[in-house]
mmCIF file of the protein (N, C-alpha, C, O) and its ligand, coordinates in Angstrom:
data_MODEL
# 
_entry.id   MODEL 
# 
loop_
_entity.id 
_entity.type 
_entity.pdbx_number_of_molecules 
1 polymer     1 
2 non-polymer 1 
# 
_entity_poly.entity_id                      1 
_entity_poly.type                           'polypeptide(L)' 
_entity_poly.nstd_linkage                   no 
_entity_poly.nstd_monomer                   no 
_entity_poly.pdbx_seq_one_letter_code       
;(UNK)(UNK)(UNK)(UNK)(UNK)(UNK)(UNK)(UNK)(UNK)(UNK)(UNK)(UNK)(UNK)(UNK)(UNK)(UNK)
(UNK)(UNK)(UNK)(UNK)(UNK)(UNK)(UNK)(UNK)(UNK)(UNK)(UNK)(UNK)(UNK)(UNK)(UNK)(UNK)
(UNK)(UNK)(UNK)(UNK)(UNK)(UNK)(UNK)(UNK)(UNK)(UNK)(UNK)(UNK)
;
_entity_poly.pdbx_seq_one_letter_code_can   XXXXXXXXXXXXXXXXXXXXXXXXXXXXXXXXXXXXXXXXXXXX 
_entity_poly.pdbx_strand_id                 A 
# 
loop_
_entity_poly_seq.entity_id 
_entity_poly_seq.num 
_entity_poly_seq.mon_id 
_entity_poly_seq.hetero 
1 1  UNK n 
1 2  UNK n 
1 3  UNK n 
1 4  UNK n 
1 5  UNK n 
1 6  UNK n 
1 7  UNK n 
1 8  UNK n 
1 9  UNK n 
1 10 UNK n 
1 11 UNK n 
1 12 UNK n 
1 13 UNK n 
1 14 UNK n 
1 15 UNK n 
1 16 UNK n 
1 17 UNK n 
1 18 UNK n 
1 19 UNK n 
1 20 UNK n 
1 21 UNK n 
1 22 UNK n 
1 23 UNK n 
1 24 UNK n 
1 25 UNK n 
1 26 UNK n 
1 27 UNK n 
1 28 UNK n 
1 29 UNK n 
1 30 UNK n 
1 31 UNK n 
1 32 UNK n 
1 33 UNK n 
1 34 UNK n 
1 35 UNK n 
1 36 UNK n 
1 37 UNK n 
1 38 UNK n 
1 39 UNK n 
1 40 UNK n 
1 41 UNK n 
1 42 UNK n 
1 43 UNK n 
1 44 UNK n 
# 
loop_
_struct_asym.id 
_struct_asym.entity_id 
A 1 
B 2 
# 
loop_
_chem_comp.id 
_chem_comp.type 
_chem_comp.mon_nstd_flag 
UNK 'L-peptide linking' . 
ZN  non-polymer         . 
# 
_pdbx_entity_nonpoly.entity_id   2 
_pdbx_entity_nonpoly.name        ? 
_pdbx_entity_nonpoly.comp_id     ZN 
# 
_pdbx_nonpoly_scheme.asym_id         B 
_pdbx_nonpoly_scheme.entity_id       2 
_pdbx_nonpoly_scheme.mon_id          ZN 
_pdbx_nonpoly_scheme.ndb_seq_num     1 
_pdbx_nonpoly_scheme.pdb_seq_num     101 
_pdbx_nonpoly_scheme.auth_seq_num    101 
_pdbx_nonpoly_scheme.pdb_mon_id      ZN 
_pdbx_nonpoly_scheme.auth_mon_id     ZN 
_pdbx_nonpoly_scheme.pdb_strand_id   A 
_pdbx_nonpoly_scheme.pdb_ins_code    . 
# 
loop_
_atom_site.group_PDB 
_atom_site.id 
_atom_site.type_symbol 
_atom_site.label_atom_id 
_atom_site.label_alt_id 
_atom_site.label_comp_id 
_atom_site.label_asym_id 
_atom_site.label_entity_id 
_atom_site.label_seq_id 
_atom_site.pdbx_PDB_ins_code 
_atom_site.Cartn_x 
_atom_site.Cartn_y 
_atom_site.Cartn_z 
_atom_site.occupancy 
_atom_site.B_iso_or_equiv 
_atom_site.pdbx_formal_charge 
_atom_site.auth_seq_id 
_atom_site.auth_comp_id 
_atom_site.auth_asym_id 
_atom_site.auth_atom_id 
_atom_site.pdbx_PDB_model_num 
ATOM   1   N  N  . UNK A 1 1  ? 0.831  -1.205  0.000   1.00 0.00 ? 1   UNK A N  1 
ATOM   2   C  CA . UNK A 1 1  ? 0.000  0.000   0.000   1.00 0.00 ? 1   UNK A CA 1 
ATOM   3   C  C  . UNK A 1 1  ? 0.862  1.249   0.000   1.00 0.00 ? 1   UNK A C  1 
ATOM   4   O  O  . UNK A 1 1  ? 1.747  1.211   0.855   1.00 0.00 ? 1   UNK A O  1 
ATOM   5   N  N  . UNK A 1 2  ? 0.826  2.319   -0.725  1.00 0.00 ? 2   UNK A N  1 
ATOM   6   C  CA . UNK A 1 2  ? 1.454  3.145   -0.903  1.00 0.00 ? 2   UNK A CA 1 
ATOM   7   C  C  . UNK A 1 2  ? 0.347  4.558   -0.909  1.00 0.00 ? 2   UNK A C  1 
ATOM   8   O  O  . UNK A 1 2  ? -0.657 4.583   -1.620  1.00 0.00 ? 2   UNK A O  1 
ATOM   9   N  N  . UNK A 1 3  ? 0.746  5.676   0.005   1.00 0.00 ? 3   UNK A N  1 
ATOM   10  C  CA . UNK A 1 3  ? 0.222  6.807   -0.249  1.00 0.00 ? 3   UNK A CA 1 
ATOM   11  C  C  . UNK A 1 3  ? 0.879  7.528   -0.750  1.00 0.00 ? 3   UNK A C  1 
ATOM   12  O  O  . UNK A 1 3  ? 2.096  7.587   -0.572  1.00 0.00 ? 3   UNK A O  1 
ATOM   13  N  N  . UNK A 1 4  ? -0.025 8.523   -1.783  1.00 0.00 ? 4   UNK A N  1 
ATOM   14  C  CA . UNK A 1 4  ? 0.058  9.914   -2.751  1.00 0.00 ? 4   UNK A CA 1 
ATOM   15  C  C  . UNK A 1 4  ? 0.646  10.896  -2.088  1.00 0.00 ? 4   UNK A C  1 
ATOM   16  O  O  . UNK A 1 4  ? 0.049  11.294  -1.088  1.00 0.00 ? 4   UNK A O  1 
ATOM   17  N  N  . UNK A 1 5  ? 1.825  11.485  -2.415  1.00 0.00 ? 5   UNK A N  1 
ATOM   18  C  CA . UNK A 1 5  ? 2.107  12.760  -1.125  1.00 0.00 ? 5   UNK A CA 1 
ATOM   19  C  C  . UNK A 1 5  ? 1.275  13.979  -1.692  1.00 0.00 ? 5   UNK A C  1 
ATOM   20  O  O  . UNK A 1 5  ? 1.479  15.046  -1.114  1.00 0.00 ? 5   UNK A O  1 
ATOM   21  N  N  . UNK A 1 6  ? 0.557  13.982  -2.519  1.00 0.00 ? 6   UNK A N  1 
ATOM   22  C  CA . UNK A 1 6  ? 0.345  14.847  -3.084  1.00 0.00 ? 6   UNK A CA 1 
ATOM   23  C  C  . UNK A 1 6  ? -1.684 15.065  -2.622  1.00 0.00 ? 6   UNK A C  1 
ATOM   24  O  O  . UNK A 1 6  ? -2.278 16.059  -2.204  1.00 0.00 ? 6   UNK A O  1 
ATOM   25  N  N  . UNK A 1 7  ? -2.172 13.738  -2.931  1.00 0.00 ? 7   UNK A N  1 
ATOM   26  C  CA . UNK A 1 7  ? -3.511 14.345  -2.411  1.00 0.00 ? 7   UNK A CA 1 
ATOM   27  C  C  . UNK A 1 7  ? -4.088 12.988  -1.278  1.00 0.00 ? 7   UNK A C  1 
ATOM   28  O  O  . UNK A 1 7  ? -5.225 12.640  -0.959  1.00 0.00 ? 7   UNK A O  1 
ATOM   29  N  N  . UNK A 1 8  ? -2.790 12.495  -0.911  1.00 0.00 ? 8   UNK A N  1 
ATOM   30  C  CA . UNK A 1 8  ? -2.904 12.068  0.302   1.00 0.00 ? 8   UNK A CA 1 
ATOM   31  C  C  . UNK A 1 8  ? -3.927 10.713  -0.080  1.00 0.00 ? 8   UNK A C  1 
ATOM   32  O  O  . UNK A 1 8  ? -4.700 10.323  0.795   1.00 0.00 ? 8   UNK A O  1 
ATOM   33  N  N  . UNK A 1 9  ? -3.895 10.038  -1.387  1.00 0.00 ? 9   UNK A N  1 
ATOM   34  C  CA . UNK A 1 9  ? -4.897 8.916   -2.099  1.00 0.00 ? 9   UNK A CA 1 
ATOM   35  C  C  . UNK A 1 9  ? -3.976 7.680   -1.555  1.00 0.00 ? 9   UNK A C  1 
ATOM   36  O  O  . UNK A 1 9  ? -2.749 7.594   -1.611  1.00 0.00 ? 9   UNK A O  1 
ATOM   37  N  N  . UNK A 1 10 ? -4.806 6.854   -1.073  1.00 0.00 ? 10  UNK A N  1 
ATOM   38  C  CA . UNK A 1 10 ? -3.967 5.110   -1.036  1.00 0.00 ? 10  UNK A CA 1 
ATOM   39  C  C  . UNK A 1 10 ? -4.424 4.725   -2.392  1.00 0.00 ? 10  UNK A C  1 
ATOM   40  O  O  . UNK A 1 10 ? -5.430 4.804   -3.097  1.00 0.00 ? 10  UNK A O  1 
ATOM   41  N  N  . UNK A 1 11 ? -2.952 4.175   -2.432  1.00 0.00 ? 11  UNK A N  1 
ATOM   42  C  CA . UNK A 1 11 ? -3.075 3.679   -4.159  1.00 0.00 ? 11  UNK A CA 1 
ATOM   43  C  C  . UNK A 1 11 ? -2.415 1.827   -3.382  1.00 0.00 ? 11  UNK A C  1 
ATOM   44  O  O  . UNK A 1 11 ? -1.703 1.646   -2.394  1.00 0.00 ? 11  UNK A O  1 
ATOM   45  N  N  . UNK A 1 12 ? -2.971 0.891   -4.242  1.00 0.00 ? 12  UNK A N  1 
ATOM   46  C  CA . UNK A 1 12 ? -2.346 -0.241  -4.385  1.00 0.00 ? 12  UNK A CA 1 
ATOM   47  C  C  . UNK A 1 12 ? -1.690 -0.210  -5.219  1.00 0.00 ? 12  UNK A C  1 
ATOM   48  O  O  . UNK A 1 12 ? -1.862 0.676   -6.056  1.00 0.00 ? 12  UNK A O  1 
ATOM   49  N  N  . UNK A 1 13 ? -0.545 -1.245  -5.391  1.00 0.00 ? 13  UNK A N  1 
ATOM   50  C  CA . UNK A 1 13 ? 0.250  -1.075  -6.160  1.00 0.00 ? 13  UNK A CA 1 
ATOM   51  C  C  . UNK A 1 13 ? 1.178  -2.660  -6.718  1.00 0.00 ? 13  UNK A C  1 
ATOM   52  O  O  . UNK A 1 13 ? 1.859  -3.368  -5.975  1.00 0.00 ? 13  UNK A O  1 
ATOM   53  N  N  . UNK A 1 14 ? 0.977  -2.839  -7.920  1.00 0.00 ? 14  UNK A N  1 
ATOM   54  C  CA . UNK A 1 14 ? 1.132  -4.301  -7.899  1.00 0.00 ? 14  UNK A CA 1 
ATOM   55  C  C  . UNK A 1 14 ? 2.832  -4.341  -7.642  1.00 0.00 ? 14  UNK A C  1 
ATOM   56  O  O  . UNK A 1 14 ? 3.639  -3.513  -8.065  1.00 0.00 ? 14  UNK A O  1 
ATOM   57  N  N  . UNK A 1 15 ? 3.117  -5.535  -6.834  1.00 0.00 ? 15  UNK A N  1 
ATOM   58  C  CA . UNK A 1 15 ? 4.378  -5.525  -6.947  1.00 0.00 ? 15  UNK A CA 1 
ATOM   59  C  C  . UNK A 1 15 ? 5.114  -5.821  -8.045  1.00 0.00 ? 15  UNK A C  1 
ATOM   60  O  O  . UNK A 1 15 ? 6.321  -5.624  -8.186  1.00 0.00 ? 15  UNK A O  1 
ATOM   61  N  N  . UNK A 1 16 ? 4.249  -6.369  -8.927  1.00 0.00 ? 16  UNK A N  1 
ATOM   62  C  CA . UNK A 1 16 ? 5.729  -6.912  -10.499 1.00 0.00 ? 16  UNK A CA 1 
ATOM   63  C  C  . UNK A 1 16 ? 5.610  -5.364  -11.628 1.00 0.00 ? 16  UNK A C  1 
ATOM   64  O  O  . UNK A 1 16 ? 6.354  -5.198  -12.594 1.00 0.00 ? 16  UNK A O  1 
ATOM   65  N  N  . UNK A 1 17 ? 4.286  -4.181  -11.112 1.00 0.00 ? 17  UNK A N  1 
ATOM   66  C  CA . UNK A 1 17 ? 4.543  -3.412  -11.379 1.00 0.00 ? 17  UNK A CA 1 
ATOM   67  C  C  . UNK A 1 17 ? 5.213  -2.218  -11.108 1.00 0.00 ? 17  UNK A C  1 
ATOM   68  O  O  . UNK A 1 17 ? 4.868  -1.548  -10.134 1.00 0.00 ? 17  UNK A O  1 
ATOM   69  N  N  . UNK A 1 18 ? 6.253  -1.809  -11.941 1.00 0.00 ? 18  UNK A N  1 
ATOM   70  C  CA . UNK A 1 18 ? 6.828  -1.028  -11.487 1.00 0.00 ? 18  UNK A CA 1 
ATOM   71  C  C  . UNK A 1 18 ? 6.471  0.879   -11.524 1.00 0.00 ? 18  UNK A C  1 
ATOM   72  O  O  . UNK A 1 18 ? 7.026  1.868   -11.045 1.00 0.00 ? 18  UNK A O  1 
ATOM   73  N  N  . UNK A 1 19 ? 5.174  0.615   -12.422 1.00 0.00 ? 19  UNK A N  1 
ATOM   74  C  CA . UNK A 1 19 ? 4.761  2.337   -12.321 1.00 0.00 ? 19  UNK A CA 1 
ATOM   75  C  C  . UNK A 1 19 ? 4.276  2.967   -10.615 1.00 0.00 ? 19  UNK A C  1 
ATOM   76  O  O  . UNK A 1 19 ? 3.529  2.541   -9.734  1.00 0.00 ? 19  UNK A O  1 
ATOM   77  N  N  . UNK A 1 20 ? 4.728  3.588   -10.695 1.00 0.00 ? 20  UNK A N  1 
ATOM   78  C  CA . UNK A 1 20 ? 4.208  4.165   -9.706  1.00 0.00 ? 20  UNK A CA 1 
ATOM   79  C  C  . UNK A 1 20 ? 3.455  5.571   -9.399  1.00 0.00 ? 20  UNK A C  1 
ATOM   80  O  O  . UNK A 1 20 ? 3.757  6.397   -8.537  1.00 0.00 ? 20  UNK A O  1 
ATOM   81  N  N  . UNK A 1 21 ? 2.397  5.616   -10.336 1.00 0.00 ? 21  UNK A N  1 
ATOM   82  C  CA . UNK A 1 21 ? 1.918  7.061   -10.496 1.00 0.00 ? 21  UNK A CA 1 
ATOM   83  C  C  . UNK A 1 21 ? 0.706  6.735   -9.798  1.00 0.00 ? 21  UNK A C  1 
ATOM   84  O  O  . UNK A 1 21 ? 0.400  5.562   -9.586  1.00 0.00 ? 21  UNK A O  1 
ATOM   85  N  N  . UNK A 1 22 ? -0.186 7.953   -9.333  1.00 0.00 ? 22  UNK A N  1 
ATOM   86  C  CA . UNK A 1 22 ? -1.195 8.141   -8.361  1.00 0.00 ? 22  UNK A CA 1 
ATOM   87  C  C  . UNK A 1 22 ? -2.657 8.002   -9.288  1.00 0.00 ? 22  UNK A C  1 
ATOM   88  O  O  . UNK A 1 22 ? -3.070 8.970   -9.927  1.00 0.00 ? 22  UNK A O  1 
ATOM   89  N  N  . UNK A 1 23 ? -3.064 7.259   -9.281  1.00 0.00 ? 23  UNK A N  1 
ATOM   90  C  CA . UNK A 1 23 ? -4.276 7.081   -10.525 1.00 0.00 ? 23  UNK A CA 1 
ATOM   91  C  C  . UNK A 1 23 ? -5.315 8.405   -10.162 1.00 0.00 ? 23  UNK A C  1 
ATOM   92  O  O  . UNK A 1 23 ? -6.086 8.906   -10.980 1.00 0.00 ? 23  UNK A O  1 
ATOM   93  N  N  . UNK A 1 24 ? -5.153 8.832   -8.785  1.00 0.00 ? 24  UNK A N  1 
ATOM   94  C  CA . UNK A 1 24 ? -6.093 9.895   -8.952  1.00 0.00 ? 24  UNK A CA 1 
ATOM   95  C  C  . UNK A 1 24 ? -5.540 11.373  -9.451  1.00 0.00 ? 24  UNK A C  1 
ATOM   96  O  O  . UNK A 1 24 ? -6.276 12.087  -10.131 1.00 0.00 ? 24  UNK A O  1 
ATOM   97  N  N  . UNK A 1 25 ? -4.391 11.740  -9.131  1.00 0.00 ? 25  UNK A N  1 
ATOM   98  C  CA . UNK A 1 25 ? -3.988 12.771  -9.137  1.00 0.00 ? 25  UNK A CA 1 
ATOM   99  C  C  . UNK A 1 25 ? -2.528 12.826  -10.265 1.00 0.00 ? 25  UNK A C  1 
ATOM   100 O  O  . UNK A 1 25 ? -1.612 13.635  -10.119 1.00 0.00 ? 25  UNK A O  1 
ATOM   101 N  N  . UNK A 1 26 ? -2.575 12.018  -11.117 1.00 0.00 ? 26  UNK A N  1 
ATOM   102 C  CA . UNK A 1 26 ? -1.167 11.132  -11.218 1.00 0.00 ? 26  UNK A CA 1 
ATOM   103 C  C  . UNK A 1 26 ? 0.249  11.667  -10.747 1.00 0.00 ? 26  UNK A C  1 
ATOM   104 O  O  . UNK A 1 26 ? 1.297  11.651  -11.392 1.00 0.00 ? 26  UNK A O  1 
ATOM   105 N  N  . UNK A 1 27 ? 0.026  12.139  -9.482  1.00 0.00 ? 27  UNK A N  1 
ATOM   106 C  CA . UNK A 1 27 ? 1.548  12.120  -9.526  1.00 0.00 ? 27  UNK A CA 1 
ATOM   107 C  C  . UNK A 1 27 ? 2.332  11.060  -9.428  1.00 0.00 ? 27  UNK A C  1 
ATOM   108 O  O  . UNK A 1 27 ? 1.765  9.970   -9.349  1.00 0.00 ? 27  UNK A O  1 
ATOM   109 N  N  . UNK A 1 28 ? 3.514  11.095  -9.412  1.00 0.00 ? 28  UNK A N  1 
ATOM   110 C  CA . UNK A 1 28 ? 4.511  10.107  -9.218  1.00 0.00 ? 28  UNK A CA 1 
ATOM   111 C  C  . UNK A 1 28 ? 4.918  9.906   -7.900  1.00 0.00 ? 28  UNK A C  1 
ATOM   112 O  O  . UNK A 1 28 ? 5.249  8.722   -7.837  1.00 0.00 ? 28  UNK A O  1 
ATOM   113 N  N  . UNK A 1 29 ? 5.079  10.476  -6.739  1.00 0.00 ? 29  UNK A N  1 
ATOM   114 C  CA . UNK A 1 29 ? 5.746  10.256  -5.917  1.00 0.00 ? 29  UNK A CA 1 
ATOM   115 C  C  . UNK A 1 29 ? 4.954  9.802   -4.956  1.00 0.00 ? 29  UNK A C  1 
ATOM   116 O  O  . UNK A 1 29 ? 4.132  10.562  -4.444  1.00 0.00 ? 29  UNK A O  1 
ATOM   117 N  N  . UNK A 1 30 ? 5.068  8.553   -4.574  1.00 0.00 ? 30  UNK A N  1 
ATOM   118 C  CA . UNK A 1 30 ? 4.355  7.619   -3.623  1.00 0.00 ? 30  UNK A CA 1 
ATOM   119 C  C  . UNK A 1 30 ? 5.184  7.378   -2.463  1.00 0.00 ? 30  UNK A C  1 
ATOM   120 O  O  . UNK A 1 30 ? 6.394  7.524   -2.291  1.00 0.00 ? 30  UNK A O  1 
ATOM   121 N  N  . UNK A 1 31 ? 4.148  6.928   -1.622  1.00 0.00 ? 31  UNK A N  1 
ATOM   122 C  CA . UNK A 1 31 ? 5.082  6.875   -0.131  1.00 0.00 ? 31  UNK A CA 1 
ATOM   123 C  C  . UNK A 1 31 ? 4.661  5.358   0.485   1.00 0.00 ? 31  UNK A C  1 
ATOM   124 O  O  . UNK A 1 31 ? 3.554  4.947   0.831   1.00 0.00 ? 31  UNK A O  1 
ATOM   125 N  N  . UNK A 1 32 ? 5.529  4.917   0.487   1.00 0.00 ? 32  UNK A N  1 
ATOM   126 C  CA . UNK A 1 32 ? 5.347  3.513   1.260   1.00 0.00 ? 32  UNK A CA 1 
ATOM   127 C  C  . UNK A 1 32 ? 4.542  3.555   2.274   1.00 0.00 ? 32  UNK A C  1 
ATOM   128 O  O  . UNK A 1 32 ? 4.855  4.454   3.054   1.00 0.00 ? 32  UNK A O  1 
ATOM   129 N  N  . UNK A 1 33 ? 3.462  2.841   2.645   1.00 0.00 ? 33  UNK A N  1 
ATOM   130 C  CA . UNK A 1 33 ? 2.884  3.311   3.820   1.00 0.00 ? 33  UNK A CA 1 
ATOM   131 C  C  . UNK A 1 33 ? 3.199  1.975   4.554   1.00 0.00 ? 33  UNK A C  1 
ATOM   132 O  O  . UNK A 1 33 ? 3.353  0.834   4.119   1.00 0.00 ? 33  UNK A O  1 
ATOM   133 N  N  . UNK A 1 34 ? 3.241  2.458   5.726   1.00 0.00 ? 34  UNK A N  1 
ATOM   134 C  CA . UNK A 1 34 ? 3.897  1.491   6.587   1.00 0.00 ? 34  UNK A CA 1 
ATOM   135 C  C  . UNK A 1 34 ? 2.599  0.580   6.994   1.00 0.00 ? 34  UNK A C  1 
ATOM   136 O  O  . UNK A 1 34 ? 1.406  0.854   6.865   1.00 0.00 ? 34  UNK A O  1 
ATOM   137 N  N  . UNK A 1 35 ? 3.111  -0.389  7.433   1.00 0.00 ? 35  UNK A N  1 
ATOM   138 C  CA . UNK A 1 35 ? 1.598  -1.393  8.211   1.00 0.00 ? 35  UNK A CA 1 
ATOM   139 C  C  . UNK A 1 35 ? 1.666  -1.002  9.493   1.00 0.00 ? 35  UNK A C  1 
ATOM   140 O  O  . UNK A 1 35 ? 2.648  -0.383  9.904   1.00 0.00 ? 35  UNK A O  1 
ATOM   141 N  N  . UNK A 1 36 ? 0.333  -1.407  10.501  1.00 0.00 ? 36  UNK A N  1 
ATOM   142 C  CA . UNK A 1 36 ? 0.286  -0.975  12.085  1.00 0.00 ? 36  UNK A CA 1 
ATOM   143 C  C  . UNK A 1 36 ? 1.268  -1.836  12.507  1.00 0.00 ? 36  UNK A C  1 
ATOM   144 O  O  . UNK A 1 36 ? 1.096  -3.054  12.557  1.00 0.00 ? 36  UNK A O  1 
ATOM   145 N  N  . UNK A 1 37 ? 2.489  -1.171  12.875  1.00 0.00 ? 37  UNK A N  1 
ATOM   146 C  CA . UNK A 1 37 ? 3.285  -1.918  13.986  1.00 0.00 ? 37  UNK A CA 1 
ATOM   147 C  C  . UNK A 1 37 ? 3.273  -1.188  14.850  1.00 0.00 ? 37  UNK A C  1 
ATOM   148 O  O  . UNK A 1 37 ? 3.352  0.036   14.742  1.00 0.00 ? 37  UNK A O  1 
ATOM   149 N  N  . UNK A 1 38 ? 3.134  -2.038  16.217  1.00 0.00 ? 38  UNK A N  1 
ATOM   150 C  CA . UNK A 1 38 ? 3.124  -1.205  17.609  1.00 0.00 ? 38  UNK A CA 1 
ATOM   151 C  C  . UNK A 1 38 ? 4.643  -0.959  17.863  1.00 0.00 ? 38  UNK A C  1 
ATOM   152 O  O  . UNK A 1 38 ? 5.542  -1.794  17.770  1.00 0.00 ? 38  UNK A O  1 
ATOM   153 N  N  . UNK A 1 39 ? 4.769  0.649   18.276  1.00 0.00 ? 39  UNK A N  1 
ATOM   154 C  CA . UNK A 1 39 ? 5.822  0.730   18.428  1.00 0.00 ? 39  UNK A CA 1 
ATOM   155 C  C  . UNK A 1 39 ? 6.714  0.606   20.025  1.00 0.00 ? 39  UNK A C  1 
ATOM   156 O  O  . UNK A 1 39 ? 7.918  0.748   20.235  1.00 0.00 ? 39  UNK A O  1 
ATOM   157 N  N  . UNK A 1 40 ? 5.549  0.279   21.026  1.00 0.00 ? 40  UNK A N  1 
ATOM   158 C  CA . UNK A 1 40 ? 5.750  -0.785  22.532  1.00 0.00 ? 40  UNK A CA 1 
ATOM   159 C  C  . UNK A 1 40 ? 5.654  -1.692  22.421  1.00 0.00 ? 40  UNK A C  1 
ATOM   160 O  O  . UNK A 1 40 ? 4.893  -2.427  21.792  1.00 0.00 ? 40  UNK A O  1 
ATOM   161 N  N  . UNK A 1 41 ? 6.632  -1.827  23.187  1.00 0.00 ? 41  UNK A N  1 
ATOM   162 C  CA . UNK A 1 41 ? 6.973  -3.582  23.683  1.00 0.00 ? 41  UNK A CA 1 
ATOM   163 C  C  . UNK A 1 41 ? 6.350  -4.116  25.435  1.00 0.00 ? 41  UNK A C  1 
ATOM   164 O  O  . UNK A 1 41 ? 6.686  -4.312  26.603  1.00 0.00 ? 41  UNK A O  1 
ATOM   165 N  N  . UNK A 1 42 ? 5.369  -4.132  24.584  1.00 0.00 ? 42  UNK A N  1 
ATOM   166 C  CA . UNK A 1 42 ? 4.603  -5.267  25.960  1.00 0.00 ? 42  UNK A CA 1 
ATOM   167 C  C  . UNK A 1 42 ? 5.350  -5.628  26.817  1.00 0.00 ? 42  UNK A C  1 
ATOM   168 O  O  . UNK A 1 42 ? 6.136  -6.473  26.389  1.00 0.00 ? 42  UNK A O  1 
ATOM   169 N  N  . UNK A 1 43 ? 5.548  -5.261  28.366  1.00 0.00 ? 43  UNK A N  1 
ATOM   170 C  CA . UNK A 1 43 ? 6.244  -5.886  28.807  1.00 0.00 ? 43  UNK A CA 1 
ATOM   171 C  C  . UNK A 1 43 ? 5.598  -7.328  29.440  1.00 0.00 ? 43  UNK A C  1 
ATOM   172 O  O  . UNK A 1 43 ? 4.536  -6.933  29.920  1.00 0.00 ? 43  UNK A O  1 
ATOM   173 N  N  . UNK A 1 44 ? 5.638  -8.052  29.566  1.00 0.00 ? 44  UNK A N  1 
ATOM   174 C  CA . UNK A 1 44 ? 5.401  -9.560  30.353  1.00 0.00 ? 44  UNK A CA 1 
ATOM   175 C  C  . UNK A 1 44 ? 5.905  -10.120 31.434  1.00 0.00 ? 44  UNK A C  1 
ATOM   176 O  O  . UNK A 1 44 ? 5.542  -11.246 31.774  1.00 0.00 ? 44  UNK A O  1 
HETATM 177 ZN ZN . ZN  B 2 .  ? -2.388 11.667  -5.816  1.00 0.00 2 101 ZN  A ZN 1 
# 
């Protein structure tokens, strides 16, 4: 999943493809969006 820096759109994005333009806005510059990782460590 990659977001648009530009109008802030989640774009999917196939991995064997390599375009990376914003289908809504087309820009080019996409931003990896990270997945929810917690950034605490539970202690136990
Ligand atoms: Zn965009």
């Amino acid at each position: 999943m990659y977001v648009c820096v530009k109008c802030k759109e989640e774009v999917e994005l196939d991995p064997v493809d390599e375009k990376v333009i914003c289908p809504k806005c087309s820009h080019r510059v996409l931003l990896k969006k990270r997945p929810d990782e917690p950034d605490k460590v539970e202690a136990v």
